[in-house]
C-alpha positions in Angstrom: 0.0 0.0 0.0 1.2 3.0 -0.7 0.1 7.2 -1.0 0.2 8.9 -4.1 1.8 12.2 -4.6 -0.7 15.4 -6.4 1.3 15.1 -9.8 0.3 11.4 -9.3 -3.6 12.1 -8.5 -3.9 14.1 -11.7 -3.6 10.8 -13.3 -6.3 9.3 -11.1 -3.8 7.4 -8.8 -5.0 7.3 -5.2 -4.2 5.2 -1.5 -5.0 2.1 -1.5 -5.1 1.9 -5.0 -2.7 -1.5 -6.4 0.4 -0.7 -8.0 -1.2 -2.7 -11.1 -3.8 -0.6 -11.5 -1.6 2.8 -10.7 1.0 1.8 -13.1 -1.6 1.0 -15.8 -3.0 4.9 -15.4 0.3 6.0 -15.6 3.1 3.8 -17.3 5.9 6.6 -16.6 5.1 6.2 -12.9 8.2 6.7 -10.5 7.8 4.5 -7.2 9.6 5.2 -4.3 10.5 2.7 -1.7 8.4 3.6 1.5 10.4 5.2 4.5 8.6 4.0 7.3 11.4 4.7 9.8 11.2 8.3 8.8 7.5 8.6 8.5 7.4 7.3 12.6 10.0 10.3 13.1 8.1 12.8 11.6 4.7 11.9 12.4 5.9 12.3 16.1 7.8 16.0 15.2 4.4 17.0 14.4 2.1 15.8 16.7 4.7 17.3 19.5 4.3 20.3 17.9 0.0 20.1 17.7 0.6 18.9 21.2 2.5 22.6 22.6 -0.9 23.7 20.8 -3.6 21.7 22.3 -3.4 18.7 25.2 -6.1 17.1 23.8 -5.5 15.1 20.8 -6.9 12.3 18.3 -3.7 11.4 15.8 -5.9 9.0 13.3 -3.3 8.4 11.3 0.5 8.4 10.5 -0.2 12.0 9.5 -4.0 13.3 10.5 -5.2 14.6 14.1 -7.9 16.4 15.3 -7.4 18.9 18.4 -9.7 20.6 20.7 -9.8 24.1 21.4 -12.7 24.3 23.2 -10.9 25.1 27.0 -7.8 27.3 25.1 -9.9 29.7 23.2 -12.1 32.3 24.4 -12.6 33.6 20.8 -12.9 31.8 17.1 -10.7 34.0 15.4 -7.7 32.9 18.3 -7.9 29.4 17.4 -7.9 30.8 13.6 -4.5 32.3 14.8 -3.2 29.3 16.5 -3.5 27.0 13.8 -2.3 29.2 11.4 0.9 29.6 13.2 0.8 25.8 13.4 1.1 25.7 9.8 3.6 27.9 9.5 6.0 26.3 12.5 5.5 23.3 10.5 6.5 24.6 7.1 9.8 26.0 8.9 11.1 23.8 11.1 10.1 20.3 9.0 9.5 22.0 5.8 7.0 19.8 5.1 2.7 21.2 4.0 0.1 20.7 6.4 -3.3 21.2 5.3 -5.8 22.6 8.4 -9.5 22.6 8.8 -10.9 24.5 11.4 -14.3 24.0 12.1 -17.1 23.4 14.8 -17.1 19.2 15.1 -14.5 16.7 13.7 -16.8 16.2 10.3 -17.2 19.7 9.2 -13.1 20.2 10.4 -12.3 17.1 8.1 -13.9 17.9 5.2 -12.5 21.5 5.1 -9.3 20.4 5.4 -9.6 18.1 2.2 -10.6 21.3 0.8 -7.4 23.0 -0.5 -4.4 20.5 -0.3 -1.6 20.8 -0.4 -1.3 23.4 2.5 -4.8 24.5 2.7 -6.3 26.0 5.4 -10.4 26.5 5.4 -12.1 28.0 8.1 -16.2 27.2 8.9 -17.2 29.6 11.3 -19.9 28.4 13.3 -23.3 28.7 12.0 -22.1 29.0 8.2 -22.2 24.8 8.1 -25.1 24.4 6.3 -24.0 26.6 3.3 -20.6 25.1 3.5 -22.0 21.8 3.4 -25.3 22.5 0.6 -22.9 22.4 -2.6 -20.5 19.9 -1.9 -21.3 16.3 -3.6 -22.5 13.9 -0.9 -19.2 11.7 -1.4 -17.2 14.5 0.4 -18.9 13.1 3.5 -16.7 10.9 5.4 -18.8 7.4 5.4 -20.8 7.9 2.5 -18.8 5.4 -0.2 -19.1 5.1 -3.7 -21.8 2.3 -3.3 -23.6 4.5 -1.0 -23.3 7.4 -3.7 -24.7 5.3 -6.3 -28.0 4.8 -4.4 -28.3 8.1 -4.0 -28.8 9.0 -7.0 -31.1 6.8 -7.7 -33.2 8.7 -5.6 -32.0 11.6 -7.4 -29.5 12.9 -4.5 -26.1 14.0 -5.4 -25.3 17.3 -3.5 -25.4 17.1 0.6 -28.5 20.2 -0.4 -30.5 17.3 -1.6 -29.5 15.2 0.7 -31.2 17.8 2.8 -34.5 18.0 1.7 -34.9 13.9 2.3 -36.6 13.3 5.8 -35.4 11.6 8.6 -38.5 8.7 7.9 -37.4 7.6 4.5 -33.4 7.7 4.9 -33.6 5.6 7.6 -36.4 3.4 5.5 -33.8 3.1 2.7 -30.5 3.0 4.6 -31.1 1.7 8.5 -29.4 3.4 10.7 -26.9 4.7 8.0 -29.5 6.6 7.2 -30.2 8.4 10.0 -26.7 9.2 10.3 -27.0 11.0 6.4 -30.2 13.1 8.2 -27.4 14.6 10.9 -24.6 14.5 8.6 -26.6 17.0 5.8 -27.1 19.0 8.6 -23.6 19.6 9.8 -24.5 17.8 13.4 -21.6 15.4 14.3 -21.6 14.6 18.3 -18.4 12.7 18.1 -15.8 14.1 20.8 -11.9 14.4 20.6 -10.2 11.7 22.4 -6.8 11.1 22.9 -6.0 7.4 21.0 -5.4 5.1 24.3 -9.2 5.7 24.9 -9.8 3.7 21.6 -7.9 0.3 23.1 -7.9 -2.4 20.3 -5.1 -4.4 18.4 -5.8 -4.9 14.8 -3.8 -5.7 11.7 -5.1 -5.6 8.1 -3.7 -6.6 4.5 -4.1 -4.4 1.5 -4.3 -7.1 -1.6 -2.3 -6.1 -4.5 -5.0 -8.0 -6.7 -8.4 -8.1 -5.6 -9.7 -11.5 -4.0 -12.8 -12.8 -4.6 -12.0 -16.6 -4.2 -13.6 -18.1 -0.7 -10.9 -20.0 0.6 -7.7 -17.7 -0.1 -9.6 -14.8 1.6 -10.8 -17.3 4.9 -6.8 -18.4 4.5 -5.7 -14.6 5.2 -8.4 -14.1 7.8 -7.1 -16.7 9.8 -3.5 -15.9 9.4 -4.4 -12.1 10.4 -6.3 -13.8 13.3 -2.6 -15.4 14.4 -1.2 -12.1 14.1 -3.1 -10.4 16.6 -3.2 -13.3 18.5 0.1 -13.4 19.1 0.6 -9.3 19.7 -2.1 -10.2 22.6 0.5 -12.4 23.8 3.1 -10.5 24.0 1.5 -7.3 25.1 0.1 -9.5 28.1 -3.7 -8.3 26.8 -6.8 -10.4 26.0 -10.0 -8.8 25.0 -13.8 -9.7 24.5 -15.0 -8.1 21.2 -13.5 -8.7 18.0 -14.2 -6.9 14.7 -13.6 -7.9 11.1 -12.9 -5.0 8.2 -13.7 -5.6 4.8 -13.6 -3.1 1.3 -14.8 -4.1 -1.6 -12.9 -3.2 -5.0 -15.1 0.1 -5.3 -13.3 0.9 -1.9 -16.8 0.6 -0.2 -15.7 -0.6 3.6 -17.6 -2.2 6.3 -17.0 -3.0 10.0 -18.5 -5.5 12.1 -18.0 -7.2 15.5 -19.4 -9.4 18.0 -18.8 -9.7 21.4 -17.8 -12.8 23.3 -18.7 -15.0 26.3 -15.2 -14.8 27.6 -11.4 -12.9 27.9 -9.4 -14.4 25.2 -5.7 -14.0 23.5 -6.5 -17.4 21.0 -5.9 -17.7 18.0 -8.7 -19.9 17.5 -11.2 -18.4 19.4 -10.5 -15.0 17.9 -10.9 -16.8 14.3 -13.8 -18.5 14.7 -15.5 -15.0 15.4 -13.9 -13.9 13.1 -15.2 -15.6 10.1 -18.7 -15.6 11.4 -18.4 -12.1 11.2 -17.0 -12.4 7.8 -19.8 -14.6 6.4 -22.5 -12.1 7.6 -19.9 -9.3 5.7 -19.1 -10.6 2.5 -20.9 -10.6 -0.7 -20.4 -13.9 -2.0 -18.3 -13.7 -5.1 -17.3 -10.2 -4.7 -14.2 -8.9 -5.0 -12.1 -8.0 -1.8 -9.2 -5.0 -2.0 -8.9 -5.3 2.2 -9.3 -7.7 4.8 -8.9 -6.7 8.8 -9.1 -8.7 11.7 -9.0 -6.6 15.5 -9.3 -7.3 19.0 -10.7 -5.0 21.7 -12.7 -4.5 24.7 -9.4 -5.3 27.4 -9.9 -6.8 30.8 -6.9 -4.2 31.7 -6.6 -0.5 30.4 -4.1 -0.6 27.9 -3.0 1.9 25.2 -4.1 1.2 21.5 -1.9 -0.9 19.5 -2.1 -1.2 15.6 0.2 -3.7 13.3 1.0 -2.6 10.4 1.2 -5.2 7.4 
């Protein structure tokens, strides 16, 4: 897996795209060995320096945090100035962009700071959501995927505006509670707080396929080896958990979560597998191609930090 640079995205390249499929949208494509040593190094530069900003902080991501101003501020246009002097400390002492989106919850803040990358920074004062939101095509939404989109507009939706305009009743009719999520989304209303990471305690480890897998048995093969793999990071962290989740996303990069809870504490392999591909039967479409497959492990008997493998 890798991430694709903006002269690369012009060509249609994006993450989690295969190199296949990259190279055959671009056959003068130059691939760079990843640097994951100095991405760690960085990443941790950075977040140091959101951290002199804000204590409280969700890094999502090698390279994606949200803060919260709420108890530094007494003003919007001083956490306009903070972050703006943010940007700038990290241009000069890194020299590397950082694009910023300042806004009132994390999914208004996220979108506008997809907004002008490289080194953007959009601000949505509070109460101007709605008219930030009403143009934008309803894919911009974090958690509305291309299969999502597509039955959308086949009820003639296509901006978050006419997202809008569909009631509460008939989302949720159409989409469960998905669609009651799209009701508060259109509005600009995400009640989703900033936590620092350990508060999110799981161990999980998922494979990117180069080729897309829609063959039974090779993808139940991978789920059980991924189950090993955080069966054996339980071990040796010394943690055993309850509920375990499986990740799937389908070759239109449509991605789904789901987990179960068990009866018991448990660091097995084959206990965590066996839920595992319950959870995957009741996921995949038979026959349908698979670009990601994730196996994870949380719900602790003792508060740990968050741990992630990375495949």
């Amino acid at each position: 897996m890798a991430a694709a640079s903006y002269p690369a995205r012009k060509f249609g390249i994006h993450s989690a795209m295969s190199m296949y499929q990259a190279e055959k949208r671009c056959p003068e494509l130059i691939i760079k060995p990843p640097r994951f040593k100095a991405y760690k190094t960085y990443s941790r530069i950075v977040m140091g320096i959101l951290r002199n900003v804000s204590p409280v902080i969700q890094q999502v991501s090698v390279d994606e945090a949200y803060l919260d101003l709420t108890q530094q501020i007494d003003h919007w246009s001083i956490a306009e100035s903070k972050l703006r002097a943010v940007q700038r400390k990290i241009s000069r002492d890194i020299g590397l962009s950082a694009s910023i989106g300042l806004g009132t919850n994390k999914m208004i803040a996220k979108i506008a700071s997809d907004m002008e990358k490289p080194n953007g920074f959009t601000v949505i004062p509070p109460g101007t959501e709605k008219r930030f939101l009403e143009p934008l095509l309803v894919s911009k939404i974090p958690g509305i995927g291309p299969k999502t989109v597509n039955k959308l507009a086949g009820i003639k939706v296509t901006t978050v505006k006419d997202l809008a305009q569909i009631s509460e009743i008939e989302l949720a009719e159409k989409f469960g509670k998905w669609g009651r999520d799209m009701y508060r989304w259109a509005r600009g209303i995400d009640d989703r707080i900033v936590h620092e990471g350990h508060e999110a305690k799981s161990i999980s480890t998922e494979r990117t396929f180069s080729i897309d897998i829609s063959e039974y048995a090779e993808l139940t093969t991978i789920l059980q080896r991924l189950s090993g793999q955080v069966s054996r990071q339980l071990q040796k962290e010394g943690f055993r958990g309850r509920t375990v989740s499986v990740k799937v996303r389908y070759a239109d990069f449509e991605t789904y979560t789901r987990q179960v809870s068990l009866n018991k504490y448990t660091d097995l392999e084959n206990d965590i597998y066996q839920a595992a591909i319950e959870l995957f039967d009741k996921s995949w479409i038979a026959g349908s191609p698979l670009r990601l497959l994730g196996v994870g492990v949380s719900n602790f008997a003792t508060p740990e930090q968050q741990l992630s493998l990375d495949i």
